[in-house]
C-alpha positions in Angstrom: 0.0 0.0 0.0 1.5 3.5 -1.1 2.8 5.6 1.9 0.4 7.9 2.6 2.8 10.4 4.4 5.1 10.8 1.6 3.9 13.9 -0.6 3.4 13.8 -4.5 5.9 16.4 -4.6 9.3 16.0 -3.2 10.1 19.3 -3.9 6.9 20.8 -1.5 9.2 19.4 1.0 10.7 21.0 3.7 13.0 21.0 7.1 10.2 21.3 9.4 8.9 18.4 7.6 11.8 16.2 8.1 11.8 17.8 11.9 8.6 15.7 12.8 9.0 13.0 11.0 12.5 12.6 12.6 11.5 14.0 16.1 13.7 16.4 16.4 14.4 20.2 16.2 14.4 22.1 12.7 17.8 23.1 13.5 19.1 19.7 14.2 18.2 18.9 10.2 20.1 21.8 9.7 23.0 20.9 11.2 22.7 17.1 9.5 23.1 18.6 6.4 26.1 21.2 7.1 30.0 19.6 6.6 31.5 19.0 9.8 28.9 20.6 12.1 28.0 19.3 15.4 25.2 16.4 16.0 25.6 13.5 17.2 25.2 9.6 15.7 22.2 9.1 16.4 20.6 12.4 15.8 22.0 12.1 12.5 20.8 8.7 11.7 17.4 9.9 12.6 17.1 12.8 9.9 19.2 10.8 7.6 15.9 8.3 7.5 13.3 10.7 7.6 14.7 12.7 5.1 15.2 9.7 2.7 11.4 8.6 3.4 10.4 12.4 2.8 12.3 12.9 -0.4 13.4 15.5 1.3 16.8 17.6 -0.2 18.2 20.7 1.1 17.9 23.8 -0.6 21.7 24.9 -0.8 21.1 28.4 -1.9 19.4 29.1 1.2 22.1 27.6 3.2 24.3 29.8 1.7 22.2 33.2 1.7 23.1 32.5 5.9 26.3 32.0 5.2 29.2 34.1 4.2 30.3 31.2 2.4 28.8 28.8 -0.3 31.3 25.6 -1.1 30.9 26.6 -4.7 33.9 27.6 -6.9 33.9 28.8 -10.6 36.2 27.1 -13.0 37.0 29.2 -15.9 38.2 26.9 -18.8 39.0 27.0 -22.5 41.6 25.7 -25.1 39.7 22.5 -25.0 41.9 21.4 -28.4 44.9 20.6 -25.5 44.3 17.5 -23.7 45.8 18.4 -20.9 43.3 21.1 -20.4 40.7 17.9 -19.7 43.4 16.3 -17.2 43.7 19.1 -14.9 40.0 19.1 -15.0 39.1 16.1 -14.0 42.0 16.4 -11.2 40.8 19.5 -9.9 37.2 18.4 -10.0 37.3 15.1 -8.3 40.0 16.8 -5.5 37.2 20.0 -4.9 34.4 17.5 -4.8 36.1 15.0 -2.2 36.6 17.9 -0.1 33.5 19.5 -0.2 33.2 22.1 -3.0 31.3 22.3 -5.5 32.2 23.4 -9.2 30.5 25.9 -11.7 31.9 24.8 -15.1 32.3 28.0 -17.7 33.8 27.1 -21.1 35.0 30.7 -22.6 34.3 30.9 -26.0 37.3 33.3 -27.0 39.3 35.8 -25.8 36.4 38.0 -26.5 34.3 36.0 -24.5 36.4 36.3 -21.6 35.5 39.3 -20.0 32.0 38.2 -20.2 32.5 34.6 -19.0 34.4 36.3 -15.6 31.4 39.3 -14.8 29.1 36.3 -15.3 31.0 33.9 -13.3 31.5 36.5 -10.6 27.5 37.5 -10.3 26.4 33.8 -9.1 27.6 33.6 -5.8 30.7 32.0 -6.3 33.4 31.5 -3.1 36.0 32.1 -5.9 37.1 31.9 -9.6 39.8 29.3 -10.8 40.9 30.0 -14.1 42.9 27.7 -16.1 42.7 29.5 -19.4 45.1 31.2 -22.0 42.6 34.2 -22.7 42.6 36.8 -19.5 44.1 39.3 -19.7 45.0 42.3 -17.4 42.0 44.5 -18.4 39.9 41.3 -17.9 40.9 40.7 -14.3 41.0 44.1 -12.9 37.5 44.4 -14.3 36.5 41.3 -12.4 38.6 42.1 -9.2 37.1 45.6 -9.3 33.8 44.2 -8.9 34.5 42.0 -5.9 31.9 39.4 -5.5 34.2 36.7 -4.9 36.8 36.1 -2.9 39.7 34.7 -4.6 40.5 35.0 -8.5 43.1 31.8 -8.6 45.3 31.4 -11.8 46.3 27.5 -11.9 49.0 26.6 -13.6 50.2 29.7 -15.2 51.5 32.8 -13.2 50.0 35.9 -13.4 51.5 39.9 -12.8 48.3 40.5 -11.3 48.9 41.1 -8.1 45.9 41.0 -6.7 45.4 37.3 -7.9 46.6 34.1 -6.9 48.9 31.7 -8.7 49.4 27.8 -8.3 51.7 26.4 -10.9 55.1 25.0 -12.3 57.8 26.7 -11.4 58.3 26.8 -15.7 61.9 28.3 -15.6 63.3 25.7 -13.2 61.3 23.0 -15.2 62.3 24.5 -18.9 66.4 24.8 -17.4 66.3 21.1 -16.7 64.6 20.3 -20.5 67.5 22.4 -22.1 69.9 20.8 -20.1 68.8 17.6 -20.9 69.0 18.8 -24.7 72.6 20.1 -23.8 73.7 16.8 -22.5 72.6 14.7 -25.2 74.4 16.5 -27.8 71.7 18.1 -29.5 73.1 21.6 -31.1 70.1 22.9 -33.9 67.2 23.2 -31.7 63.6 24.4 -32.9 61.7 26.0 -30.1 57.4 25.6 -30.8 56.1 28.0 -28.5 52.1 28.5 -27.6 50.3 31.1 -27.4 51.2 34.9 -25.9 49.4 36.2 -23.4 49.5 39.6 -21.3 48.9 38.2 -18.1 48.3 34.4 -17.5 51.8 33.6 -19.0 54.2 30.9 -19.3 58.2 31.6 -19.3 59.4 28.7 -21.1 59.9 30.2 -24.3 61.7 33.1 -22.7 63.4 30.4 -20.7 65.1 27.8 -23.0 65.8 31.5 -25.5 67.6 32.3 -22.4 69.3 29.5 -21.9 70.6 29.0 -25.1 72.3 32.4 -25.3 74.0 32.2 -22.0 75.4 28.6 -23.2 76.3 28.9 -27.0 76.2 32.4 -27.9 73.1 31.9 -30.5 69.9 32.4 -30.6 67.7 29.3 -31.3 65.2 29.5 -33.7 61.5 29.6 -32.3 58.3 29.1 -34.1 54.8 30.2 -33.0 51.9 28.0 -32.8 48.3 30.1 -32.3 46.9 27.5 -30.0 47.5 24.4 -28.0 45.8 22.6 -31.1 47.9 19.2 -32.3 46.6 19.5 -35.8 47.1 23.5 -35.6 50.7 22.5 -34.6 51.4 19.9 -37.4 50.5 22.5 -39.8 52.8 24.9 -38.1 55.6 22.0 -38.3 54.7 21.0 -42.0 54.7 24.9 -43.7 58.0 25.2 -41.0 60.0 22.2 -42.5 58.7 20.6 -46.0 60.5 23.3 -48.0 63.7 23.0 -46.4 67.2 21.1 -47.4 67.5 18.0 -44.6 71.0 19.4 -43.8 68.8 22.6 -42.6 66.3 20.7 -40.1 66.6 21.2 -36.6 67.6 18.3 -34.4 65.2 18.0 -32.2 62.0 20.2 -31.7 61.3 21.3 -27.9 58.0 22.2 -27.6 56.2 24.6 -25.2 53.5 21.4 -24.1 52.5 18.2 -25.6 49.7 19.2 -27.8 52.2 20.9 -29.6 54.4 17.9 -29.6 51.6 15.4 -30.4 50.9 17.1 -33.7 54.6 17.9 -34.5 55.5 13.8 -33.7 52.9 13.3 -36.2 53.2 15.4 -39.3 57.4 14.3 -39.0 56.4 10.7 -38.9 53.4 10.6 -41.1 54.1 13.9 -43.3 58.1 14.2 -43.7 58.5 10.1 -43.3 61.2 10.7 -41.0 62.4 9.3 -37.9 61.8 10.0 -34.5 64.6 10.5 -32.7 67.3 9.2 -35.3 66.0 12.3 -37.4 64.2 14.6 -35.4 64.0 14.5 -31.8 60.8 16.2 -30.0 60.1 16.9 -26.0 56.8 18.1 -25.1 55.5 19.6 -21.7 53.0 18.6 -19.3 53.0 14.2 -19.7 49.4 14.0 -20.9 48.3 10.3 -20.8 48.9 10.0 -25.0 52.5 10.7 -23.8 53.1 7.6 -22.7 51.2 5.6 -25.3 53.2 3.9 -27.8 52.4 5.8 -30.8 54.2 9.1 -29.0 56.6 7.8 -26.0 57.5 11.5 -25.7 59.8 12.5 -23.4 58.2 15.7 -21.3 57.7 17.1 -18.3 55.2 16.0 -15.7 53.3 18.6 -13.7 52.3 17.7 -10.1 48.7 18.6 -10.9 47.4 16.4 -7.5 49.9 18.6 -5.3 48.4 21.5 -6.9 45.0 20.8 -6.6 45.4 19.9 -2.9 47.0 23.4 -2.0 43.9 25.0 -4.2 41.8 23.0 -1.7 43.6 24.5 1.2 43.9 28.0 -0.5 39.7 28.4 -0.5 39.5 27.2 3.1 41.9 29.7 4.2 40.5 32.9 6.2 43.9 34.3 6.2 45.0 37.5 3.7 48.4 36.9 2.8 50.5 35.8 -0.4 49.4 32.3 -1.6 51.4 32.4 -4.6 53.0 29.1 -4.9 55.3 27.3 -7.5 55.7 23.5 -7.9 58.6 21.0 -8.9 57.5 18.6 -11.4 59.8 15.6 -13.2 61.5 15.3 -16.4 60.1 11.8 -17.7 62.4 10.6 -20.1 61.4 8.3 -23.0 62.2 7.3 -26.9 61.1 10.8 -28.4 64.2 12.5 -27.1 
């Protein structure tokens, strides 16, 4: 026979409601449904029953209207073409969620877009903004920052010159030193640097790095190569218009690449394009050890960000009360394999 105390609707219902069916006090379901506040066992199996029989589930946004904070974070993301841009999402996702936040997903469309995506972003409530784009820039951010409905405007893995921002990533010139001095060591003298794309405030340094690098060891300036996006097949264009008119004794040795999506589609257009080998005639290192890195096709030698350590000090970052510099930069690990 069909409950007759359970409503049509469970929308209609509400905490009284689970109150006296549970027996207890509306602010006892309150508490039931609040992280790490105060109830005991008991108490808590009790609403935990009643609110299951009741349909009942709690309406979050009015939790957080008395609350000055609301366990939800906006993550800012584009470049979707680089599969490492889906890695750090997952990571960062799954880490938030296990510790109790929740995420608000915003794919920017552009760099035109931007601007838009962060006001928007910054009107729904949000505890803060994680942004793990390519196209902010400082115009963008001081818009949004001037506005101040959020907390904390995080930049994950890039740095920003924005001071009133937060960055979590690679340290890139101590992780670019060690990928040109493993290019050093193994004898590797014509270099082809692929860099990404510029940016005026989320920025890398590993273009500027390995340039750097190469002066200050041999006097020359290695030849670099933009690509307009973290796009493989963008980049094995790039590679192909680069290379296919010139002499073999004028190829570069190896190609160093600013991250892995350039290198994926570089790997391919010398394999598949050029019909040469890899390393014998071209040697490639990518950044950032995406999980294609390791597969056989590529077995790219790259460097691997610590994207869990990173997400864990995000974590900590947001449940911090404290004002004072979070900026933080990461070690990763060269991971050697047959590319390079």
């Amino acid at each position: 026979m069909p409950d007759e105390k359970r409503p049509s609707f469970a929308g209609n219902i509400t905490a009284d409601d689970v109150a006296a069916e549970a027996g207890v006090s509306r602010w006892t379901v309150n508490r039931a449904f609040r992280k790490e506040a105060s109830i005991s066992p008991k108490s808590l199996e009790k609403v935990r029953i009643a609110a299951e029989r009741l349909g009942y589930v709690p309406d979050l946004r009015a939790a957080s209207l008395a609350s000055d904070r609301t366990n939800l974070v906006a993550l800012l993301i584009d470049d979707f073409a680089n599969p490492h841009k889906l890695v750090m999402m997952e990571r960062l996702t799954r880490i938030l969620r296990r510790e109790g936040w929740d995420t608000l997903l915003v794919n920017t469309l552009g760099r035109d877009d931007a601007g838009h995506a962060l006001m928007s972003a910054s009107q729904r409530r949000v505890d803060a903004v994680i942004l793990i784009g390519i196209q902010f820039d400082d115009d963008v951010l001081d818009a949004a920052l001037h506005a101040r409905r959020f907390r904390k405007l995080i930049i994950f893995a890039r740095t920003s010159r924005n001071p009133n921002t937060i960055s979590i990533a690679v340290d890139d010139v101590s992780a670019m030193t060690e990928i040109a001095n493993y290019v050093h060591e193994r004898g590797y003298r014509r270099p082809l640097f692929l860099a990404g794309p510029r940016t005026s405030s989320a920025h890398l340094l590993r273009k500027e790095t390995f340039v750097d690098y190469w002066r200050e060891h041999f006097g020359s300036e290695p030849e670099t190569v933009p690509v307009a996006a973290y796009d493989p097949a963008l980049s094995a264009a790039v590679v192909e218009e680069t290379l296919a008119k010139r002499n073999r004794d004028d190829f570069p040795d190896i190609l160093v690449c600013e991250n892995d999506a350039i290198a994926i589609g570089a790997i391919d257009v010398i394999r598949h394009k050029l019909k040469l080998r890899i390393p014998e005639d071209i040697a490639v290192t990518g950044f950032d050890d995406v999980p294609e890195a390791e597969s056989a096709n590529y077995r790219l030698t790259t460097y691997r960000q610590p994207l869990t350590d990173m997400a864990e000090y995000l974590v900590e970052v947001l449940g911090s009360s404290e004002d004072r510099d979070f900026d933080r930069m990461f070690s990763g690990r060269l991971t050697v394999r047959e590319s390079a």
